[in-house]
C-alpha positions in Angstrom: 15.6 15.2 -28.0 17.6 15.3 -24.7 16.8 15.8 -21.3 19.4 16.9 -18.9 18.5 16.2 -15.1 20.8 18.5 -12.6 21.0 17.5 -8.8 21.3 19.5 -5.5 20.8 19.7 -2.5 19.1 23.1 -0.7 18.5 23.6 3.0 15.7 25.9 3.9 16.0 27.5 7.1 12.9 25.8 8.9 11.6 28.8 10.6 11.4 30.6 7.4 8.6 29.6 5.9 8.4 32.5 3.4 11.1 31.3 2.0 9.6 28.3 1.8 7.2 29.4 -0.6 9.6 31.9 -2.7 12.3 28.8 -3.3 10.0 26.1 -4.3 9.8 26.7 -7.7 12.6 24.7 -9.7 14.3 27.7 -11.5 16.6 27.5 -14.8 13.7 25.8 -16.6 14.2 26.8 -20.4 10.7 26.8 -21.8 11.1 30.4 -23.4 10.1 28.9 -26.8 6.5 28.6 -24.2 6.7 32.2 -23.4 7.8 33.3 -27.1 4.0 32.1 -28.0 2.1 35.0 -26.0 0.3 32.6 -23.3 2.3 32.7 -20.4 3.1 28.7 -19.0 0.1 28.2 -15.9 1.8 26.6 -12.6 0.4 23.8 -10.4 2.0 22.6 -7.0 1.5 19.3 -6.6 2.7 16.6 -3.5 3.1 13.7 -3.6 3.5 11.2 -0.6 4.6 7.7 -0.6 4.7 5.3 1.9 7.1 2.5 1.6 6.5 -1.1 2.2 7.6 -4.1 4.9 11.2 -5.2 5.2 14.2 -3.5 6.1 13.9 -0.1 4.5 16.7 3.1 3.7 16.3 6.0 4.6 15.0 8.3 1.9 15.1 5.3 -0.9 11.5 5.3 -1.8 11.2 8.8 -2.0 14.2 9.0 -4.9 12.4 5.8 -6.6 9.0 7.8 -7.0 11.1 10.8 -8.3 13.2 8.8 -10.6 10.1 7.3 -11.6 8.7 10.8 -12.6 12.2 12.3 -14.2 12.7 8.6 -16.4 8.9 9.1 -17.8 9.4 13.1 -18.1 11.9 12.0 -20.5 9.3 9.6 -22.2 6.9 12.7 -22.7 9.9 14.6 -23.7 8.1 15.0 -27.4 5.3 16.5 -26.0 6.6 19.5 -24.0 9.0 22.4 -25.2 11.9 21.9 -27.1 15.3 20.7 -25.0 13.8 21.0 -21.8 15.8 21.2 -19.1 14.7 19.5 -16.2 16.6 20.4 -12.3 15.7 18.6 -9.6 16.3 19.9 -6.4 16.5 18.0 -2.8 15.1 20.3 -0.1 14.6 20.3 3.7 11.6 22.4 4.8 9.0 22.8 7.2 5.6 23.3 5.3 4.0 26.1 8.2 5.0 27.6 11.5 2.9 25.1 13.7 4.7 24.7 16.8 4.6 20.4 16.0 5.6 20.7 12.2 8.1 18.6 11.4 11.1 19.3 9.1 10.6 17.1 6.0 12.6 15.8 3.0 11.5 16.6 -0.4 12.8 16.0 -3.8 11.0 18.9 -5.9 10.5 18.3 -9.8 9.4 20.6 -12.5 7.5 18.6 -15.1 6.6 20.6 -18.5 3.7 18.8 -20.1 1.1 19.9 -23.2 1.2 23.8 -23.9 3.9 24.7 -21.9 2.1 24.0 -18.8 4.5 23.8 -15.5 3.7 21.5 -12.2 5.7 22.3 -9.7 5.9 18.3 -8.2 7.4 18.0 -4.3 8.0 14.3 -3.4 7.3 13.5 0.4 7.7 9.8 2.0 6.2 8.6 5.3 9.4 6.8 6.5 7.8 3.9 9.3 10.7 0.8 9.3 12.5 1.8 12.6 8.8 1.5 14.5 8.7 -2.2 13.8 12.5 -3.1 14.2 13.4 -5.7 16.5 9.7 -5.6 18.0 8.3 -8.8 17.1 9.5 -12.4 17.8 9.9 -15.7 14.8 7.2 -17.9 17.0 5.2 -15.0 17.1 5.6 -14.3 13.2 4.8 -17.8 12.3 1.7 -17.6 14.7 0.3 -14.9 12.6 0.9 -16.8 9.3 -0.4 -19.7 10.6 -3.5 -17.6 12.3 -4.1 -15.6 8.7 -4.8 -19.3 6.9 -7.3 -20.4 9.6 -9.3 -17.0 9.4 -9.5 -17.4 5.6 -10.5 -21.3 5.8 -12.9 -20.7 9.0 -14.7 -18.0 6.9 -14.7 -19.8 3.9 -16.3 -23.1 5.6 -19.0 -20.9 7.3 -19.6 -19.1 4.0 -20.7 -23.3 2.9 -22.5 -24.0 6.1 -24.4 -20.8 5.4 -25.2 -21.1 2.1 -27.0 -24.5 2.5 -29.4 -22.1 5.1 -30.0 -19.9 1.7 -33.1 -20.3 -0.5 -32.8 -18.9 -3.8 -36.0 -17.2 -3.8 -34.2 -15.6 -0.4 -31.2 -14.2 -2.4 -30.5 -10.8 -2.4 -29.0 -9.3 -6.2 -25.3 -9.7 -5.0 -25.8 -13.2 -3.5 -27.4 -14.4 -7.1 -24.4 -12.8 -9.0 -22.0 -14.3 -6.5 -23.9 -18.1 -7.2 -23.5 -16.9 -11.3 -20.3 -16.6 -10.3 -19.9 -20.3 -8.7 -22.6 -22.1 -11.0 -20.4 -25.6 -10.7 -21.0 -25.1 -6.9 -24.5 -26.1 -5.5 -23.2 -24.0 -3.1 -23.6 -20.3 -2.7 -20.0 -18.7 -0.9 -20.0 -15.8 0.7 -18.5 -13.4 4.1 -20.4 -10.1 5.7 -18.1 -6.8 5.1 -19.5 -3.7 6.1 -19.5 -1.5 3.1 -21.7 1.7 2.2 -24.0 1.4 5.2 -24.7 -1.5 5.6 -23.3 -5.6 5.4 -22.7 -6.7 1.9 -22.4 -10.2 0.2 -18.6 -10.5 -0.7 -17.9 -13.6 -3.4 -15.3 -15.8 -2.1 -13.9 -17.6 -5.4 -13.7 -21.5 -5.6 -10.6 -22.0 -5.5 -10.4 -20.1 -2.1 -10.5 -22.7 0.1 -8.0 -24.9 -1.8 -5.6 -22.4 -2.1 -5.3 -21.9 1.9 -5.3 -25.5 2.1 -2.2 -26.0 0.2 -0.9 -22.5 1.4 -0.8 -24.0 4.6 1.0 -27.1 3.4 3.8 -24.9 1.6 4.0 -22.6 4.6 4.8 -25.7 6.5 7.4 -27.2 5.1 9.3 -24.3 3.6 9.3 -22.7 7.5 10.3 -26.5 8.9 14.3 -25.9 9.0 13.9 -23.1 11.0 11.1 -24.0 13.1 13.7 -27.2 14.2 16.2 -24.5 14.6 14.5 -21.4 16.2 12.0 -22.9 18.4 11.4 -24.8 21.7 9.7 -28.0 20.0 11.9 -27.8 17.4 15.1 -28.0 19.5 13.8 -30.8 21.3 12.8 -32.8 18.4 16.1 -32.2 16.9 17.8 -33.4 20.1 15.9 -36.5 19.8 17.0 -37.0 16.0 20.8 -36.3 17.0 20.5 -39.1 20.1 19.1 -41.6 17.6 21.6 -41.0 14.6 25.2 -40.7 16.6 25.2 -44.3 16.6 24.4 -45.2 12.5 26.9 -42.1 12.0 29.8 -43.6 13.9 29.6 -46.6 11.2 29.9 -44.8 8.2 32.5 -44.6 6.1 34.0 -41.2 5.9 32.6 -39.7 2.2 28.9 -40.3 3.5 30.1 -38.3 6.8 31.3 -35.3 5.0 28.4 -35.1 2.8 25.7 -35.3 5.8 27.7 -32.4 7.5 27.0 -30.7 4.0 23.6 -31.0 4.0 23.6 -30.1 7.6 25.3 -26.6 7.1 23.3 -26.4 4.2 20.0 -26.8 6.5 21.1 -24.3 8.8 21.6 -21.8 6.2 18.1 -22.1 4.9 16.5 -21.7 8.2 18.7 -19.1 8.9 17.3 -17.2 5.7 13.7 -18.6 6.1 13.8 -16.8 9.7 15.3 -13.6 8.6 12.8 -13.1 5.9 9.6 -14.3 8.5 10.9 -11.7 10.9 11.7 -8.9 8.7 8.9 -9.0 6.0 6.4 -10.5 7.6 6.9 -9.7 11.0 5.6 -6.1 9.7 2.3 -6.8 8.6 2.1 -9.0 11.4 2.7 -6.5 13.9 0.2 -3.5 11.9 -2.5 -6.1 10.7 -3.2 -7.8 14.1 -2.9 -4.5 16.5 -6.1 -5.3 17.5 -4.7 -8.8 19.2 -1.5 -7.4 21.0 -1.6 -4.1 22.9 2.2 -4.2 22.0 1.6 -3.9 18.6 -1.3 -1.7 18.9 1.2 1.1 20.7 3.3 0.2 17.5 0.9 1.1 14.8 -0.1 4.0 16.2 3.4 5.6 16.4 3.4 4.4 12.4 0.0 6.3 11.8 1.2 9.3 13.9 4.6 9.5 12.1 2.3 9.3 8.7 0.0 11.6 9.3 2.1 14.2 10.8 3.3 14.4 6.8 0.0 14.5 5.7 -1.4 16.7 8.5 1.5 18.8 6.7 0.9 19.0 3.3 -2.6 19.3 3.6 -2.5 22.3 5.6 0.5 24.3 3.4 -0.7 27.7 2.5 -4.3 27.3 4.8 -3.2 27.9 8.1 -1.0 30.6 7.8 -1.2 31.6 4.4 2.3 32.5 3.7 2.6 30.3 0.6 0.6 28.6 -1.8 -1.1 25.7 -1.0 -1.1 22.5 -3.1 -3.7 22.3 -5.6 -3.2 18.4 -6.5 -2.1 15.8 -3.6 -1.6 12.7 -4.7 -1.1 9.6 -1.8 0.9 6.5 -2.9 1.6 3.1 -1.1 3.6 0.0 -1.6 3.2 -3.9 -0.3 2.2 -3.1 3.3 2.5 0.8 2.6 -0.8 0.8 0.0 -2.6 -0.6 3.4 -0.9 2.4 5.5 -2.2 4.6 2.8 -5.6 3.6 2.8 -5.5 4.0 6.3 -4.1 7.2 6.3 -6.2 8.8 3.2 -9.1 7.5 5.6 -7.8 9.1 9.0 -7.7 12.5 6.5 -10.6 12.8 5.5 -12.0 12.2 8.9 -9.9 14.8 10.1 -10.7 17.3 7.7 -14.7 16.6 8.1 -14.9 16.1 11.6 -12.1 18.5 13.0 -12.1 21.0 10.4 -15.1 21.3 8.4 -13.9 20.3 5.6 -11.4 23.6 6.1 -8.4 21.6 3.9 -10.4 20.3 1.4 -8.8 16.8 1.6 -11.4 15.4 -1.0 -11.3 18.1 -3.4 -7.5 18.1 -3.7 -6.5 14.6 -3.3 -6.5 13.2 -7.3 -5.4 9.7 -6.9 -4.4 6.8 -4.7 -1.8 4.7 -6.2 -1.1 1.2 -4.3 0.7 -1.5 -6.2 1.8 -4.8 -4.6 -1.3 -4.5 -2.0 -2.7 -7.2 0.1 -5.5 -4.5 0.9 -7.9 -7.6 -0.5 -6.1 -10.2 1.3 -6.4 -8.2 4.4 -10.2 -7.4 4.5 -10.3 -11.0 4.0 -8.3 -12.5 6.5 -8.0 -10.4 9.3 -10.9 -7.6 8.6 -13.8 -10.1 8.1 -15.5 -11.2 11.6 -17.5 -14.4 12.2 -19.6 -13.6 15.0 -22.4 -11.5 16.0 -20.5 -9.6 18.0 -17.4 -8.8 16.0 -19.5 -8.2 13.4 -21.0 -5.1 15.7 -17.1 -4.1 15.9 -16.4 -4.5 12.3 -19.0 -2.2 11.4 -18.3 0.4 13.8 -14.2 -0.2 12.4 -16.0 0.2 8.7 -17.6 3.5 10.1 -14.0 5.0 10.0 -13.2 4.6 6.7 -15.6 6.6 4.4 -13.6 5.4 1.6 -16.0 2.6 1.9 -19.0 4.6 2.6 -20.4 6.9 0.6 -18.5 7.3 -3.3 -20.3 11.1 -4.3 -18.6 12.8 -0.5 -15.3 10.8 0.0 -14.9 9.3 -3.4 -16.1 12.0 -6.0 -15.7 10.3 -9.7 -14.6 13.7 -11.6 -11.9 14.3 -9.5 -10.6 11.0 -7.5 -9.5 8.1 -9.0 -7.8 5.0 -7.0 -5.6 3.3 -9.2 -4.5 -0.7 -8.3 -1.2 -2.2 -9.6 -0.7 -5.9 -9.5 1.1 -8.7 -10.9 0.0 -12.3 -11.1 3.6 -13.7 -10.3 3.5 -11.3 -6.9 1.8 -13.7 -4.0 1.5 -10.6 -1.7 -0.8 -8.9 -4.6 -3.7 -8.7 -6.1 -7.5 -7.0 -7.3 -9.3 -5.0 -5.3 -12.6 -6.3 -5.1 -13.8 -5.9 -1.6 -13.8 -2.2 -1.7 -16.7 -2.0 -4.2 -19.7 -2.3 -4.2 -21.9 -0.8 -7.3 -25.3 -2.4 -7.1 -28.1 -2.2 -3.8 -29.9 -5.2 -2.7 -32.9 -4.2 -4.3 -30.8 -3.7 -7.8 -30.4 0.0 -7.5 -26.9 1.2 -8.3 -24.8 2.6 -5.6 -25.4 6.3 -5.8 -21.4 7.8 -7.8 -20.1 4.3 -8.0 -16.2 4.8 -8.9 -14.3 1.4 -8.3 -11.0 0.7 -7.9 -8.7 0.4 -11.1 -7.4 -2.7 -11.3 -4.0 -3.1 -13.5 -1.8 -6.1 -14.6 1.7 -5.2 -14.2 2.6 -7.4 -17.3 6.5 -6.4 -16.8 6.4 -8.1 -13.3 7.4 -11.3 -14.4 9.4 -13.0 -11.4 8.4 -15.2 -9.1 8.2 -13.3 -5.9 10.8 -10.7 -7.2 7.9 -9.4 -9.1 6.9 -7.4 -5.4 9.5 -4.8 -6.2 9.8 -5.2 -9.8 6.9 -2.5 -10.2 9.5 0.4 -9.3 11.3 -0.1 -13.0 8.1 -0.7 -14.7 6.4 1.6 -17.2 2.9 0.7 -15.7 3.2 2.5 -12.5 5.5 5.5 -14.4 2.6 6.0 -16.6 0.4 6.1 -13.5 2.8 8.2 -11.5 3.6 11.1 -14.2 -0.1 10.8 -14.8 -0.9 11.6 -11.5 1.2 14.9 -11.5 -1.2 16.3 -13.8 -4.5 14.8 -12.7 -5.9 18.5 -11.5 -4.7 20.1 -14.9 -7.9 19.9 -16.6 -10.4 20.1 -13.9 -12.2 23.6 -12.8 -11.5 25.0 -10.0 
C-alpha cells in the first residue's frame, strides 16, 4: 500500500476568518471506497500545540517534526484506513477569530483517515519562545544556577534525614510507611513537603539521591573547569599565576615537548570554548525560566515566554466560541519537549485557570483537551530542586504557587480519567529525563484513595539509546509516534 504526501503552502487572508473555516479541510482525500459503503466518513478538528525545548531553536522546526511524526505513522496505520489513501498536507497562515490581539499563526494541517473511514482534520500549532532568552543570561550566572540546583537537592535531602530521626513509626502517616517500605536498608525514613491535592504530601526521595548529587557535583566540576579558567575572573587570575610559574621550565624544553603543550593548550581552549557555549545556550534556558522567582530579570523573561504561549492557546481554545464563524476544535491536544513539557504544564495550568476563573468554564479547556504529551521532561527534577521549599515560610509560598496549578489539585475537575490522559516519555540514557512521580498522589493519609486518581503515564523510550543524544532522539522514535497519532484520535470514541 502507498501513501503519497503532497506539500503546499496557502495564505489565508487574516481578516477573513470565514474563510478560515471553509479552507481548513484538507481537500483531494480519495476515501470514495468510504462513501461507496453508505455511512458517510464523520469529521473531527483537532489542534495540536507543541512547545519546543532549550537551546538554539529554528523557526518552525518543531512544528514540521510533530507533523512528520504524524504523516510517517499515518503511513504505519496505512492498513487500517481506505485503500491508497492519499494524504495532502497543507501549510497555512491564519488567524483563528477576529479578536483585535489575535495573532496570525503557522499551521501545518493534516488529514488522518483512521478505522471506518473516519476523517480528523489535525492543525499543528507551535509556541515558538528561543528569541526571549537569547543573549539574556551570562556563563557565571549559568554555572551559578547549576551549582545552586545541586545544593537545593542535597540541602533537602539532608533535612529529609535530620527529620526522619524526629519520626516515630507509630507517627507515620500511610505515604511515609510506604516511602520507609521503599528504603527498608535505611534506618532512615527520607522524605520533602510538596503541596499536592490540598494539602502537604510525603514525597519519597530514593537512596541513591543524595549520592547522585554528590558526584553530580564532582562531574559538573571538572567537566565545566576549562572554561571556568577561561571565562571567568578567578579563573583568569589563576591561569595567570600558572603561565608566570611555567615560562621558565618551558624555556628549557626541547622543542617536540613545546609543540605538543601548545597542542594540548588549543586543545583546552576548544573544550572550554564548547563547554561554555553549551552552559549558555541549553542551560542558560532553564536557568533563566526555572529561577524567575530569584531574578526580576528573568522573571520579565518568562513571562513574555508564557504570554507568547498562551496567546496560541488563548487562540485555539477560543476558535468557533467567540465569534462562531467556524467550528471549533473538538480534541486539543498540548505537547512539550526538554524545557517545553515544563512550559506546557505551565501553560495547560494557566488554561484551565483561565477558563474557570475568567470564563466559567465558557471554552471548555478540560473537556476538550485529550492528552499531555511531554518527553525528555525534567518536570520531576524541577519540583525537586527548585519547587521544593525548606522553610516555614516558603513553604506558605509554595502552597499558594501549588494553588495555581489544579493539575495537582483535584483529578475528577482538572484531570477527568475518561477523557484526559498525560502521557510521560523518557529514556534512561537522557540525564535531563525521567518519571513523573511528584505529580501523583493516589492514596490520603488516612488510607483513603484520592478521589479520580489518574497518574501520569510513564514510558521507556527503549529506541533512545545514546548517551545524551538520546534528548532529541525521541523525534525519530516510534514511542512518541504511537503516542502522537494516538492522540489525533483520542476524542473519536468518547460521547459528546
Amino acid at each position: 500500500m502507498s501513501l503519497r504526501s503532497d506539500f503546499k503552502i496557502n495564505a489565508l487572508t487574516p481578516s477573513d476568518p470565514t474563510r478560515n473555516a471553509k479552507k481548513t479541510g484538507v481537500p483531494s482525500i480519495n476515501h470514495e471506497s468510504i462513501v461507496a459503503t453508505g455511512m458517510g466518513p464523520r469529521r473531527r478538528r483537532v489542534a495540536f500545540l507543541v512547545t519546543h525545548g532549550m537551546g538554539q531553536q529554528v523557526p518552525f522546526e518543531t512544528l514540521s517534526m510533530l507533523g512528520q511524526a504524524l504523516i510517517t505513522e499515518h503511513g504505519k496505520q496505512a492498513h487500517v484506513t481506505a485503500p491508497e489513501p492519499s494524504l495532502q498536507v497543507d501549510l497555512r497562515r491564519v488567524r483563528l477569530t477576529t479578536q483585535t490581539d489575535a495573532p496570525e499563526l503557522s499551521r501545518v494541517e493534516v488529514c488522518l483517515i483512521g478505522k471506518n473511514g473516519d476523517l480528523s482534520d489535525v492543525h499543528v500549532y507551535e509556541s515558538y519562545w528561543a528569541p526571549f532568552t537569547e543573549g539574556q543570561i551570562s556563563f557565571t550566572a549559568t554555572v551559578a544556577f547549576l551549582y545552586q540546583a545541586a545544593w537545593n537537592g542535597i540541602w533537602t535531602a539532608l533535612k529529609s534525614r535530620s527529620r526522619a530521626k524526629e519520626s516515630s513509626k507509630e507517627g507515620m502517616t500511610r505515604e511515609q510507611r510506604e516511602i520507609s517500605a521503599k528504603n527498608e536498608t535505611d534506618s532512615h525514613l527520607k522524605h520533602f513537603d510538596r503541596w499536592m491535592f490540598g494539602k502537604f504530601r510525603d514525597m519519597a526521595i530514593t537512596r541513591s539521591t543524595f549520592r547522585l548529587l554528590v558526584a553530580m557535583v564532582v562531574g559538573l566540576t571538572l567537566l565545566l573547569l576549562p572554561a571556568l579558567m577561561i571565562f571567568t575572573p578567578a579563573g583568569i587570575a589563576a591561569g595567570k599565576y600558572i603561565v608566570d610559574w611555567f615560562q621558565p621550565i618551558y624555556a628549557h624544553w626541547l622543542w617536540t615537548f613545546r609543540v605538543l603543550s601548545i597542542v594540548l593548550i588549543v586543545a583546552f581552549f576548544i573544550v572550554a570554548v564548547a563547554v561554555r557555549w553549551l552552559v549558555v545556550e541549553f542551560v542558560g534556558d532553564v536557568a533563566i525560566y526555572v529561577s524567575s522567582y530569584k531574578v526580576s530579570r528573568y522573571n520579565d523573561i518568562r513571562a513574555r515566554i508564557l504570554n507568547q504561549v498562551m496567546s496560541v492557546a488563548r487562540e485555539i481554545y477560543s476558535a468557533g466560541i467567540v465569534d462562531k464563524l467556524q467550528d471549533p476544535y473538538d480534541d486539543i491536544v498540548i505537547v512539550g519537549h526538554s524545557l517545553g513539557s515544563v512550559i506546557s504544564y505551565d501553560l495547560l495550568n494557566w488554561c484551565i485557570n483561565w477558563d474557570q476563573v475568567e470564563n466559567d468554564f465558557k471554552f471548555k479547556v478540560v473537556e476538550r483537551t485529550r492528552r499531555l504529551i511531554t518527553f525528555g521532561s525534567p518536570l520531576d527534577k524541577t519540583a525537586f530542586l527548585f519547587r521544593t521549599q525548606v522553610s516555614d515560610a516558603r513553604n506558605l509560598r509554595e502552597a499558594l504557587a501549588a494553588r495555581q496549578q489544579p493539575l495537582i489539585l483535584d483529578y475528577v475537575k482538572f484531570r477527568p480519567l475518561k477523557t484526559f490522559r498525560w502521557i510521560n516519555i523518557h529514556s534512561p540514557a537522557d540525564i535531563v529525563s525521567g518519571f513523573l512521580d511528584y505529580y501523583d498522589v493516589e492514596f490520603d493519609d488516612d488510607g483513603t484513595p484520592i478521589p479520580g486518581f489518574n497518574k501520569v503515564d510513564n514510558r521507556i523510550d527503549r529506541d533512545a539509546t545514546t548517551p545524551l543524544l538520546a534528548h532529541v532522539q525521541y523525534w525519530n522514535n516510534a514511542e512518541l509516534h504511537q503516542q502522537l497519532y494516538d492522540g489525533a484520535w483520542a476524542g473519536a470514541n468518547i460521547a459528546p
